[in-house]
Backbone as XML, in Angstrom:
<?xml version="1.0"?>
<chain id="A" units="angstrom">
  <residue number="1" name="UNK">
    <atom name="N" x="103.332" y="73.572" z="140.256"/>
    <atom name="CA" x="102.707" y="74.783" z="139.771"/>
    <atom name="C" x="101.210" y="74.708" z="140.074"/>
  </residue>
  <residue number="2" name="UNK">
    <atom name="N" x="100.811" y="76.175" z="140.433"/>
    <atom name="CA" x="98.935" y="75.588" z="141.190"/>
    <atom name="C" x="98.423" y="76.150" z="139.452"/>
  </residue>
  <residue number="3" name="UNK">
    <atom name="N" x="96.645" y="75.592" z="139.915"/>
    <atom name="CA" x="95.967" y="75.940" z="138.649"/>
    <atom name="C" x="96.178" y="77.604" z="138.139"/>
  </residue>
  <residue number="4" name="UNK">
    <atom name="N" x="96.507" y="78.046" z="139.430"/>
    <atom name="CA" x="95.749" y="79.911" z="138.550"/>
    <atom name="C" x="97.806" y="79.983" z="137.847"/>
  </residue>
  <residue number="5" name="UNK">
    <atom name="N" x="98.127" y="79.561" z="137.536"/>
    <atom name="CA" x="99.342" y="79.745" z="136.705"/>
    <atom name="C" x="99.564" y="78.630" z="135.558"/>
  </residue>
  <residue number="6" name="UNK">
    <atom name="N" x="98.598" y="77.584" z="136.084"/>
    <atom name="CA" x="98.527" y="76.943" z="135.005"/>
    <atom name="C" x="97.475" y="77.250" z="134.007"/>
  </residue>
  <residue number="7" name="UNK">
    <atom name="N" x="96.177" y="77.915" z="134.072"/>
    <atom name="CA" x="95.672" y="78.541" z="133.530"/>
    <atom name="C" x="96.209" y="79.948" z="132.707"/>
  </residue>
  <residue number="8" name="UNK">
    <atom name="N" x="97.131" y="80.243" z="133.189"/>
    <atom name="CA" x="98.068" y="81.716" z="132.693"/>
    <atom name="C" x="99.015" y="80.982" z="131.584"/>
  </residue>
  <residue number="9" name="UNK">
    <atom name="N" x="99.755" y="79.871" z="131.907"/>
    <atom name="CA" x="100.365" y="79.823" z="130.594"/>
    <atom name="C" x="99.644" y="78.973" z="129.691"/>
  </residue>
  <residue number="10" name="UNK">
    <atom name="N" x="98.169" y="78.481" z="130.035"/>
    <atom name="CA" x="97.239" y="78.149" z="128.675"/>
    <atom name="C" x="96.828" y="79.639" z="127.989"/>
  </residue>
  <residue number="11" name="UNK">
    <atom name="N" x="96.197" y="80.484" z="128.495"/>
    <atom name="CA" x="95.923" y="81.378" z="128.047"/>
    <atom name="C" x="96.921" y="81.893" z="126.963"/>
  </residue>
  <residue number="12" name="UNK">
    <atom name="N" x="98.415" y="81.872" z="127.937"/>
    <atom name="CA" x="99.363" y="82.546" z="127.108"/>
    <atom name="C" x="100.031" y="81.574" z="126.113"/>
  </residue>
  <residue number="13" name="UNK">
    <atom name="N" x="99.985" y="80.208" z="126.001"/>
    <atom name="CA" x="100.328" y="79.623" z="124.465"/>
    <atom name="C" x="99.556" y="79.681" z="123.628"/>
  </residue>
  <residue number="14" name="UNK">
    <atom name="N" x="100.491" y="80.106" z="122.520"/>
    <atom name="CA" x="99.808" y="80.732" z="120.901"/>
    <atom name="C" x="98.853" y="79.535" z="120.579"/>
  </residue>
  <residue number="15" name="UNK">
    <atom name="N" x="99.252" y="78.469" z="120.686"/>
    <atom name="CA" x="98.442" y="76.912" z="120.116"/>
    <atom name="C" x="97.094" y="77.080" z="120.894"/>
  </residue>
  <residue number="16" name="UNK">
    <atom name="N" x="97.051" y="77.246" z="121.887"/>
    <atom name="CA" x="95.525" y="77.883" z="122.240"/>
    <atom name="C" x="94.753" y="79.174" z="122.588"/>
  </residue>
  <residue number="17" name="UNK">
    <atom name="N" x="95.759" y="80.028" z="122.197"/>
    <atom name="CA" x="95.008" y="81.360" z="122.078"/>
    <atom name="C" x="94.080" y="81.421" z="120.732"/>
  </residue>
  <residue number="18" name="UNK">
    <atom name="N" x="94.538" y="81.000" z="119.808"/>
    <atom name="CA" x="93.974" y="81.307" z="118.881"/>
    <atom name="C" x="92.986" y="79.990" z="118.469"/>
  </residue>
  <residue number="19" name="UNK">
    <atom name="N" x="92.582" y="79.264" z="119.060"/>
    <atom name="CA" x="91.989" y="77.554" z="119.070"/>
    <atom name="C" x="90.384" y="77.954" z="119.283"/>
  </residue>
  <residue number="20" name="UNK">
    <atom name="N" x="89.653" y="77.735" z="118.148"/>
    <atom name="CA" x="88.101" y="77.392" z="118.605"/>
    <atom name="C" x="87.847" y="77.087" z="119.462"/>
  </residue>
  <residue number="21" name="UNK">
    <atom name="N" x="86.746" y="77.847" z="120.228"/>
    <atom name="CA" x="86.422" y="77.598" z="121.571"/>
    <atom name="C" x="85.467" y="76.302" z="121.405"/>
  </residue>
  <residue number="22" name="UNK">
    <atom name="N" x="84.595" y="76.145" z="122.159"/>
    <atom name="CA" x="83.490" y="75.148" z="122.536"/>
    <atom name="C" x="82.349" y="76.067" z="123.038"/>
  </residue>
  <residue number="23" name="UNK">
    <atom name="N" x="81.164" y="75.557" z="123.058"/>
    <atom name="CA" x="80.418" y="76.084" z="123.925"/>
    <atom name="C" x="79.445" y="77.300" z="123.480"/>
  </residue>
  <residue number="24" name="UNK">
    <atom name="N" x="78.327" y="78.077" z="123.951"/>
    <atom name="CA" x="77.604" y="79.066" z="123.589"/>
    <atom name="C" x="78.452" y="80.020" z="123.369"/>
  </residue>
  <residue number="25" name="UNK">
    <atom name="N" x="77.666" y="81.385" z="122.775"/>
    <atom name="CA" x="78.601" y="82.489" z="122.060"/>
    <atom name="C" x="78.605" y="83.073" z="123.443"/>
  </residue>
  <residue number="26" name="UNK">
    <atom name="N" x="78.045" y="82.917" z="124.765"/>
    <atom name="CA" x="78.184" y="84.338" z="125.529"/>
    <atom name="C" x="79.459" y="83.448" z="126.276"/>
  </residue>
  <residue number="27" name="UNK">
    <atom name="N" x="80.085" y="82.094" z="126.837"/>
    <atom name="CA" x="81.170" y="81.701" z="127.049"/>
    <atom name="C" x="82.215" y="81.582" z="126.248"/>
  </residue>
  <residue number="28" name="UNK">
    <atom name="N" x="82.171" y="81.417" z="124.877"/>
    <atom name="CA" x="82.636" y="81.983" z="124.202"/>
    <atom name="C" x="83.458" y="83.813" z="124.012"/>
  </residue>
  <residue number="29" name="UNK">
    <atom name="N" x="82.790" y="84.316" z="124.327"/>
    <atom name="CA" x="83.001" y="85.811" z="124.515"/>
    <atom name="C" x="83.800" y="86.280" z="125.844"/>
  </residue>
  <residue number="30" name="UNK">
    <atom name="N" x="83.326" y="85.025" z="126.868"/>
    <atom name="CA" x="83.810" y="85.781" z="128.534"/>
    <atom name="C" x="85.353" y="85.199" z="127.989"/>
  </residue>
  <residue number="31" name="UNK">
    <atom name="N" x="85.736" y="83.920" z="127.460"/>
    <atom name="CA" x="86.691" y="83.116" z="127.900"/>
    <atom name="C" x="88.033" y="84.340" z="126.289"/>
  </residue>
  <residue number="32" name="UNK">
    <atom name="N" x="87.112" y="85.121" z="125.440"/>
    <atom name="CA" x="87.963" y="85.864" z="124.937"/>
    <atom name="C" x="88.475" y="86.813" z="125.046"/>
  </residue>
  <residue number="33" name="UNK">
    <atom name="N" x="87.537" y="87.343" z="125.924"/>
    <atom name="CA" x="87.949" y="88.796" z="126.535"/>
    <atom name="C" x="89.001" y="88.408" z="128.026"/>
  </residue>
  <residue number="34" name="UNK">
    <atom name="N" x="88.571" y="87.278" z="128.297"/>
    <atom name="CA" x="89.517" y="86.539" z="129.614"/>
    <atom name="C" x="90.663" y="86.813" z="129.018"/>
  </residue>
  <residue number="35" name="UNK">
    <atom name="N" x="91.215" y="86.535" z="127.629"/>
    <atom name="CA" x="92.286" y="86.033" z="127.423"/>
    <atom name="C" x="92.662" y="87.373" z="126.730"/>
  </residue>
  <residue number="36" name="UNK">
    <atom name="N" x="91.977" y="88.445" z="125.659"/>
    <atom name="CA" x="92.594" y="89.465" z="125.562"/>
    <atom name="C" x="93.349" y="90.501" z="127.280"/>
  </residue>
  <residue number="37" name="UNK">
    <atom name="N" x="92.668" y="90.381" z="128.000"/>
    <atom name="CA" x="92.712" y="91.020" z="129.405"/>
    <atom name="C" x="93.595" y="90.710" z="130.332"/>
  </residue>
  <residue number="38" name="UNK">
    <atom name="N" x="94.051" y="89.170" z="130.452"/>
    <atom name="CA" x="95.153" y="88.935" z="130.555"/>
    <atom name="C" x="96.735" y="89.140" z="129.689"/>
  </residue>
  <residue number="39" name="UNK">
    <atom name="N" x="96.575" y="88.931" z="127.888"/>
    <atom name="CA" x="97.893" y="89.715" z="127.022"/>
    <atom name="C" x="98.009" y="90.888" z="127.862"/>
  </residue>
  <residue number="40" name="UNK">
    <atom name="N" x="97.102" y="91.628" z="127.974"/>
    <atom name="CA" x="97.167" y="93.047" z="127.755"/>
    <atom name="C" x="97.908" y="92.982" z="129.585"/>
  </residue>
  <residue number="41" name="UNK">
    <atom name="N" x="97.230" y="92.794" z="130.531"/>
    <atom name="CA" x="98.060" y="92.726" z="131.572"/>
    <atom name="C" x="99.512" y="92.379" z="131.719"/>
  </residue>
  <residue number="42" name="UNK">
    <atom name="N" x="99.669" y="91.033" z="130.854"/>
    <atom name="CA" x="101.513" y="90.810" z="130.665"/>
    <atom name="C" x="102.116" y="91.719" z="130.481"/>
  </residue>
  <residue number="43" name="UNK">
    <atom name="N" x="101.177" y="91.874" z="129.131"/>
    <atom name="CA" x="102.049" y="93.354" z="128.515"/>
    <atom name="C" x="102.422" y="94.658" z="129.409"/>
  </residue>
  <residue number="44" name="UNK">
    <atom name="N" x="101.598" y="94.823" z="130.082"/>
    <atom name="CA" x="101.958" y="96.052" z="130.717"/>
    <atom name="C" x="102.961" y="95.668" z="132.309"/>
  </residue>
  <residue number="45" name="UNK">
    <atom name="N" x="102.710" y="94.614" z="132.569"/>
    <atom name="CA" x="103.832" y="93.877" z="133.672"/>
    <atom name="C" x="105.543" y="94.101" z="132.968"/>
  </residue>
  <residue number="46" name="UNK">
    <atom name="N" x="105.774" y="94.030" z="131.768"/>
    <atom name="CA" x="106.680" y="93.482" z="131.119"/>
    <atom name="C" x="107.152" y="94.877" z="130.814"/>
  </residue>
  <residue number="47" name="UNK">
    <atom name="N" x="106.347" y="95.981" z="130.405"/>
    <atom name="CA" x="106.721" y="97.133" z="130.189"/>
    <atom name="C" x="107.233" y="98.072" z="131.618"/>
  </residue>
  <residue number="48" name="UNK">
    <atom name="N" x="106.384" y="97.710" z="132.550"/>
    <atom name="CA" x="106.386" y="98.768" z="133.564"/>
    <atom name="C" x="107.955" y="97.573" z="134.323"/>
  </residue>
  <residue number="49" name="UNK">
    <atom name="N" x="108.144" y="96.734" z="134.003"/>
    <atom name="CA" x="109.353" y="96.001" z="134.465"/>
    <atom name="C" x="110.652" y="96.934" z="133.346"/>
  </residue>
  <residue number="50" name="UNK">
    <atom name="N" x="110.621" y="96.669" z="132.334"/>
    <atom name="CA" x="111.815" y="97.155" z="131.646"/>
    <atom name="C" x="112.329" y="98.556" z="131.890"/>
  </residue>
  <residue number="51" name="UNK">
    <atom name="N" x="110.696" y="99.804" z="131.884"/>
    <atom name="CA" x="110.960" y="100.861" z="132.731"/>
    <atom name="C" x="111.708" y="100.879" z="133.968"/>
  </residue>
  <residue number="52" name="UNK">
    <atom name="N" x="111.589" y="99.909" z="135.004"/>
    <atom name="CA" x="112.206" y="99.955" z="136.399"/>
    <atom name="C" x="113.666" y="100.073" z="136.291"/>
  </residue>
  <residue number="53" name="UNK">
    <atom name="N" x="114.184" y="98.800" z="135.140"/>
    <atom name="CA" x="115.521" y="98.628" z="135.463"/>
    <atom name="C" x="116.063" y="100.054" z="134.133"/>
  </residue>
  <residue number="54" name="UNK">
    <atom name="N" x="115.475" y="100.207" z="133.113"/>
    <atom name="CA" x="116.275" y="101.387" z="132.934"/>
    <atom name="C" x="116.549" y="102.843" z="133.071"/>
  </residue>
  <residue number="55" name="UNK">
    <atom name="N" x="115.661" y="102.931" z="134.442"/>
    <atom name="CA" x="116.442" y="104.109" z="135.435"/>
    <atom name="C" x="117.842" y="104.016" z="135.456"/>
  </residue>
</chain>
């Protein structure tokens, strides 16, 4: 598995989504909105998938 998917399922386990970051508040902020921006992308992968197959 390469990094940019291994980075996707850190983002996406609960044990570190929700985990104190490290670091200043403005990396702090990029690495949360990183990670709201990616849910929100699944989410809509996952939706616009279930739409396909129930045509």
């Amino acid at each position: 598995m390469g990094p940019f998917f291994e980075k996707i399922a850190h983002y996406v386990n609960p044990i570190h989504l929700f985990k104190k970051e490290k670091g200043d508040l403005n990396l702090r902020a990029m690495h949360t909105i990183n990670k709201i921006s990616m849910l929100m992308f699944l989410i809509c992968i996952i939706v616009l998938a279930v739409r396909h197959f129930n045509r």
